[in-house]
Biopython code that builds the backbone (N, CA, C, O; Angstrom):
import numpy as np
from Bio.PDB.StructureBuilder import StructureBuilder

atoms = [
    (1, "UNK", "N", (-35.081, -30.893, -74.532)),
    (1, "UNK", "CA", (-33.626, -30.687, -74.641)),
    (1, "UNK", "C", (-33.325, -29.197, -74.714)),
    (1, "UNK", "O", (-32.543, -28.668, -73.924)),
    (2, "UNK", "N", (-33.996, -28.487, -75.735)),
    (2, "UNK", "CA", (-34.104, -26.952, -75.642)),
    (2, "UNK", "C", (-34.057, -26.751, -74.142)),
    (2, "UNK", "O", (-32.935, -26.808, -73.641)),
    (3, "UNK", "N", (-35.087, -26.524, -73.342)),
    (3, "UNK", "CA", (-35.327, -26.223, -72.261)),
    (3, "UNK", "C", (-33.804, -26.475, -71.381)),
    (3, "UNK", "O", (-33.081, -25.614, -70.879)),
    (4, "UNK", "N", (-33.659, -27.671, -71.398)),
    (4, "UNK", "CA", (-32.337, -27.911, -70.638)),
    (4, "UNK", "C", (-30.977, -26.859, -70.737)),
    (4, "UNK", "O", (-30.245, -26.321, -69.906)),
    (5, "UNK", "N", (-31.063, -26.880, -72.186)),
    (5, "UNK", "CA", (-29.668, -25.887, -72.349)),
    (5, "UNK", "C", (-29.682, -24.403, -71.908)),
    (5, "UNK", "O", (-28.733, -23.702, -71.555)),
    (6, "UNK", "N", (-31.262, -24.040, -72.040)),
    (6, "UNK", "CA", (-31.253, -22.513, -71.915)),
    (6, "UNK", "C", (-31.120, -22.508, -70.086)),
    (6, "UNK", "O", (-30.737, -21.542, -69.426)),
    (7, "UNK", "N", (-31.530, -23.796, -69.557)),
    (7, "UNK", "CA", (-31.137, -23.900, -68.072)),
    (7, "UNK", "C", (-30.051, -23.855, -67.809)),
    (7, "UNK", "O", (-29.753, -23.417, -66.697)),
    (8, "UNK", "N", (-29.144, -24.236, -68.607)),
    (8, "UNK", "CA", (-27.567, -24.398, -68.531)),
    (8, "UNK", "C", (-26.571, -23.128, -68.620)),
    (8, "UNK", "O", (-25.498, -22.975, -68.037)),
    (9, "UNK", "N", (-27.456, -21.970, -69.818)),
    (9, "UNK", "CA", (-26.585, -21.370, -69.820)),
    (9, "UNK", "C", (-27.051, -19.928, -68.920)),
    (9, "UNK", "O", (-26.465, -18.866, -68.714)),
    (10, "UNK", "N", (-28.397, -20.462, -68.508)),
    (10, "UNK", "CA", (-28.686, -19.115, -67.254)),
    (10, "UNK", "C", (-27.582, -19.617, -66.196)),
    (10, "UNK", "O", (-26.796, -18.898, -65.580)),
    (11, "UNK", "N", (-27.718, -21.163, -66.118)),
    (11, "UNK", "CA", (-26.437, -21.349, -64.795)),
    (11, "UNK", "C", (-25.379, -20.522, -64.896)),
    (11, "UNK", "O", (-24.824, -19.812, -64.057)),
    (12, "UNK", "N", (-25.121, -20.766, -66.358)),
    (12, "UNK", "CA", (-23.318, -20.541, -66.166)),
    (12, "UNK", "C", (-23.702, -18.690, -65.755)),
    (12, "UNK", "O", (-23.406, -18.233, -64.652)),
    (13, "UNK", "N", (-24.313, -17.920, -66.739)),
    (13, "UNK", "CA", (-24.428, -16.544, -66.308)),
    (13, "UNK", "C", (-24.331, -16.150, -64.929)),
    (13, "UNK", "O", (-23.626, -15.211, -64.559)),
    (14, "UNK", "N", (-25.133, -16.964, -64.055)),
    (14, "UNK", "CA", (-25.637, -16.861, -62.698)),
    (14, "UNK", "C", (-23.837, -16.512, -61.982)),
    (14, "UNK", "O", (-23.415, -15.522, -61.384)),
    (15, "UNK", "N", (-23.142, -17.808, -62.385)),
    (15, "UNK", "CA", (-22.251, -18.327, -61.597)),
    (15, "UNK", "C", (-21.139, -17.606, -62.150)),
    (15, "UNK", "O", (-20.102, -17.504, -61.495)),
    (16, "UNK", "N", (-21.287, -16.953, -63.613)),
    (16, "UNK", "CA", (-20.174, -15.446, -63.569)),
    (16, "UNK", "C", (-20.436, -14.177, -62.787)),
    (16, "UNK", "O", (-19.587, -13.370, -62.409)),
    (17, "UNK", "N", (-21.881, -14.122, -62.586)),
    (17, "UNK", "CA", (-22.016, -12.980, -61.397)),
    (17, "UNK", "C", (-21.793, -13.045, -60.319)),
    (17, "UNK", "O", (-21.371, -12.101, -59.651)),
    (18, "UNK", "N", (-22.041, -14.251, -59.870)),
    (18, "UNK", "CA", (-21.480, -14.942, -58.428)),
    (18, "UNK", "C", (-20.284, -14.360, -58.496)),
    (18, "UNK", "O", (-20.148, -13.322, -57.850)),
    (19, "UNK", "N", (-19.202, -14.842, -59.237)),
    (19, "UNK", "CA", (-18.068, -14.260, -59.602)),
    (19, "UNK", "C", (-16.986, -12.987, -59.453)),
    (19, "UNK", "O", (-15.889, -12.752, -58.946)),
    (20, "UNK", "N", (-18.202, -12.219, -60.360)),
    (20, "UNK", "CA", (-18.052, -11.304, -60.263)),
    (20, "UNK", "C", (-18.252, -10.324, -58.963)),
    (20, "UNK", "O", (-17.639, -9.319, -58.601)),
    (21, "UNK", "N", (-19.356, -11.032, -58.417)),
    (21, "UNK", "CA", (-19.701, -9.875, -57.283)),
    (21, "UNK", "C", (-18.780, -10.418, -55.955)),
    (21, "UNK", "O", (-18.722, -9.791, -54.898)),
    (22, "UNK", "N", (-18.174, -11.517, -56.172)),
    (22, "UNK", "CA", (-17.319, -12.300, -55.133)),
    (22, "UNK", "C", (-15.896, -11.250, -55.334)),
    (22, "UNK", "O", (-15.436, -10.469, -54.501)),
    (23, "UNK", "N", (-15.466, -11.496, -56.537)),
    (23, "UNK", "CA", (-14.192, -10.307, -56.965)),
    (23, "UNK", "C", (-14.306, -8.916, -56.423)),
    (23, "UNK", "O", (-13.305, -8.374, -55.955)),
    (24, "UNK", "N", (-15.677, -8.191, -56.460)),
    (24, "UNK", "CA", (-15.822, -7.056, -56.169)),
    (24, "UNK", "C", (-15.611, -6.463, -54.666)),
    (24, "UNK", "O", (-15.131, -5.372, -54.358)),
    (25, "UNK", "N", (-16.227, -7.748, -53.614)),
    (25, "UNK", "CA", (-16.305, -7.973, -52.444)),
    (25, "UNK", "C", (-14.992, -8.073, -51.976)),
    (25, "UNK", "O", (-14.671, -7.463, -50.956)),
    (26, "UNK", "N", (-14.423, -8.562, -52.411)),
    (26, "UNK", "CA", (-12.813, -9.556, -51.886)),
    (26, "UNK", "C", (-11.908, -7.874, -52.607)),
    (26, "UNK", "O", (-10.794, -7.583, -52.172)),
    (27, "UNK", "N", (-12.412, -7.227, -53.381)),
    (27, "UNK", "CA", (-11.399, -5.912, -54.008)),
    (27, "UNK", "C", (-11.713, -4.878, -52.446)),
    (27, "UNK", "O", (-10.869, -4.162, -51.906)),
    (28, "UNK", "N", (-13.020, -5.063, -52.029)),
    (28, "UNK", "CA", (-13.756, -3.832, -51.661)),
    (28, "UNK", "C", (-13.107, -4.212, -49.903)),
    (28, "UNK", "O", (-12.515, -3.258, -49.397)),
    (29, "UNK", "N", (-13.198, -5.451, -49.062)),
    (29, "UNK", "CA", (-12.684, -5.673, -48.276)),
    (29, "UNK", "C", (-10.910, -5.651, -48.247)),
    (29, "UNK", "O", (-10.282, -5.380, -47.223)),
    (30, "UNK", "N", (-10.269, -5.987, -49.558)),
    (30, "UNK", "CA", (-8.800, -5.284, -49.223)),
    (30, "UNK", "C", (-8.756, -3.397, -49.852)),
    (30, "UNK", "O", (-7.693, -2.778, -49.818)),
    (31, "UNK", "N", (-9.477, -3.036, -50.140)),
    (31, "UNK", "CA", (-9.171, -1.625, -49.744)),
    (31, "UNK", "C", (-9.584, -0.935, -48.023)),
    (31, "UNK", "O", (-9.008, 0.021, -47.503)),
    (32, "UNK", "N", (-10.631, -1.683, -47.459)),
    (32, "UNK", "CA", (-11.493, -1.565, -46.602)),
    (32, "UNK", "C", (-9.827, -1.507, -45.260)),
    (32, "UNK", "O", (-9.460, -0.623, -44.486)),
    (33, "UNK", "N", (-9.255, -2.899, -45.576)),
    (33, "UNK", "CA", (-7.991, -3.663, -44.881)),
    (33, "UNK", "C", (-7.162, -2.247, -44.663)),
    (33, "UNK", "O", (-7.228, -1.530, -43.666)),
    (34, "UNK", "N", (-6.368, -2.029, -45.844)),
    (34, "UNK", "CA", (-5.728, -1.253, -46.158)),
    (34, "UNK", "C", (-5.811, -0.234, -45.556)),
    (34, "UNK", "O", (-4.795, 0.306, -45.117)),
    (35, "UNK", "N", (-7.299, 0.398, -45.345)),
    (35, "UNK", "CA", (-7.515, 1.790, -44.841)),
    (35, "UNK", "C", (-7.531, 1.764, -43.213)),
    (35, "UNK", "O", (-7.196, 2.822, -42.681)),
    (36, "UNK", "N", (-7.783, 0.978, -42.593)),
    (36, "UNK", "CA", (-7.651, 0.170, -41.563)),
    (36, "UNK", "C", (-6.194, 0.417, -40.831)),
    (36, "UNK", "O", (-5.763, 0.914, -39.790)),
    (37, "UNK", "N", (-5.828, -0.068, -41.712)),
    (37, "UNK", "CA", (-4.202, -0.429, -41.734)),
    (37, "UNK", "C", (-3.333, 0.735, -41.627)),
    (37, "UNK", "O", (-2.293, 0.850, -40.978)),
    (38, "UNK", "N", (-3.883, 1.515, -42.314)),
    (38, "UNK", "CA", (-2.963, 2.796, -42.408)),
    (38, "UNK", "C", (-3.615, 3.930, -41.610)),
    (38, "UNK", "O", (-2.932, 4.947, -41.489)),
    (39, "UNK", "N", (-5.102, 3.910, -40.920)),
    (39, "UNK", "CA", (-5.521, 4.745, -39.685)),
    (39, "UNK", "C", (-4.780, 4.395, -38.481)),
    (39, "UNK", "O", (-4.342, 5.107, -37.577)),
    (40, "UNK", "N", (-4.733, 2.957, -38.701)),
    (40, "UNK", "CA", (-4.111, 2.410, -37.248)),
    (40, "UNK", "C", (-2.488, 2.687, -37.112)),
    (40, "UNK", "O", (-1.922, 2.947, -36.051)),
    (41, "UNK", "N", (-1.881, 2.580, -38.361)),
    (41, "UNK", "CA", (-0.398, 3.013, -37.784)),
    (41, "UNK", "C", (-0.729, 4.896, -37.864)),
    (41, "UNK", "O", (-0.152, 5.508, -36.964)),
    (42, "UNK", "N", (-1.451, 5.645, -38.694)),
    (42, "UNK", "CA", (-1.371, 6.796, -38.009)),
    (42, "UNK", "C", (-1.743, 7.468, -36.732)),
    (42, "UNK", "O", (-1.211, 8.509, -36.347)),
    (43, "UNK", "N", (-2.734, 6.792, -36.054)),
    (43, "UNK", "CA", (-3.097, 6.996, -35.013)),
    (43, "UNK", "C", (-1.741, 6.670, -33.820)),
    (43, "UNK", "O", (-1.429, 7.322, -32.824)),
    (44, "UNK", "N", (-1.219, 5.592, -34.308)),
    (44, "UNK", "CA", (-0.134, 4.808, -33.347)),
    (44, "UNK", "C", (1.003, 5.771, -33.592)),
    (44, "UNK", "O", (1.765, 5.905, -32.635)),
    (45, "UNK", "N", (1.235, 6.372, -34.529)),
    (45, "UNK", "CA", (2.480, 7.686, -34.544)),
    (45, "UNK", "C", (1.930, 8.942, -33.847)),
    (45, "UNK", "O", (2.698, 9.618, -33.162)),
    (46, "UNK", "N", (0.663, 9.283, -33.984)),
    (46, "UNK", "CA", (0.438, 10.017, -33.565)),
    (46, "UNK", "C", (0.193, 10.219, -31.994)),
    (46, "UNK", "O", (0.005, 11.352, -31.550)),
    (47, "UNK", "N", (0.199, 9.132, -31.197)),
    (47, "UNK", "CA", (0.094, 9.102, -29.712)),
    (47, "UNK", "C", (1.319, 9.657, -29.010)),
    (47, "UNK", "O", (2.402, 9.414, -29.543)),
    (48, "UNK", "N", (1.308, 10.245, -28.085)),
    (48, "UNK", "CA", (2.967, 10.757, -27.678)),
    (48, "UNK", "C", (3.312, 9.506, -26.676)),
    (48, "UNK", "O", (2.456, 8.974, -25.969)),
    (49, "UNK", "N", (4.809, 9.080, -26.720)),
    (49, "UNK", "CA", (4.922, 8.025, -26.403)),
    (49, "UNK", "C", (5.028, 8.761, -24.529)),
    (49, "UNK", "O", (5.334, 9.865, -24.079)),
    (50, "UNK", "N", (4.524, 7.241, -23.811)),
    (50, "UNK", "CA", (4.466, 7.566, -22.204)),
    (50, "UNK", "C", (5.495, 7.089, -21.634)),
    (50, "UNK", "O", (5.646, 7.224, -20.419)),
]
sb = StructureBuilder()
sb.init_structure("model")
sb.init_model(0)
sb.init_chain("A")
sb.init_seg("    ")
for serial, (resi, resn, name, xyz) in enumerate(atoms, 1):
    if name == "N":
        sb.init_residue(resn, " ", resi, " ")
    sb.init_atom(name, np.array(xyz, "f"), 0.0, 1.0, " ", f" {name:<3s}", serial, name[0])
structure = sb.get_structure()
């Protein structure tokens, strides 16, 4: 029974880092967006229109 729980609560640890590194990813791809976002409309002002 010991054994079981200390299995249980490495899960849960596991599955807050999961978590966590999912949050970090999903922060790191909307700044990634963002920067994206705002090269592309500067580039697009910056073209002289034809």
């Amino acid at each position: 029974a010991g054994f079981f729980r200390k299995s249980k609560e490495k899960e849960k640890e596991e599955e807050e880092m999961a978590i966590k590194i999912a949050q970090m990813i999903i922060s790191d791809v909307t700044s990634v967006t963002q920067t994206i976002g705002a090269l592309k409309s500067q580039s697009f002002s910056d073209k002289p229109e034809s």
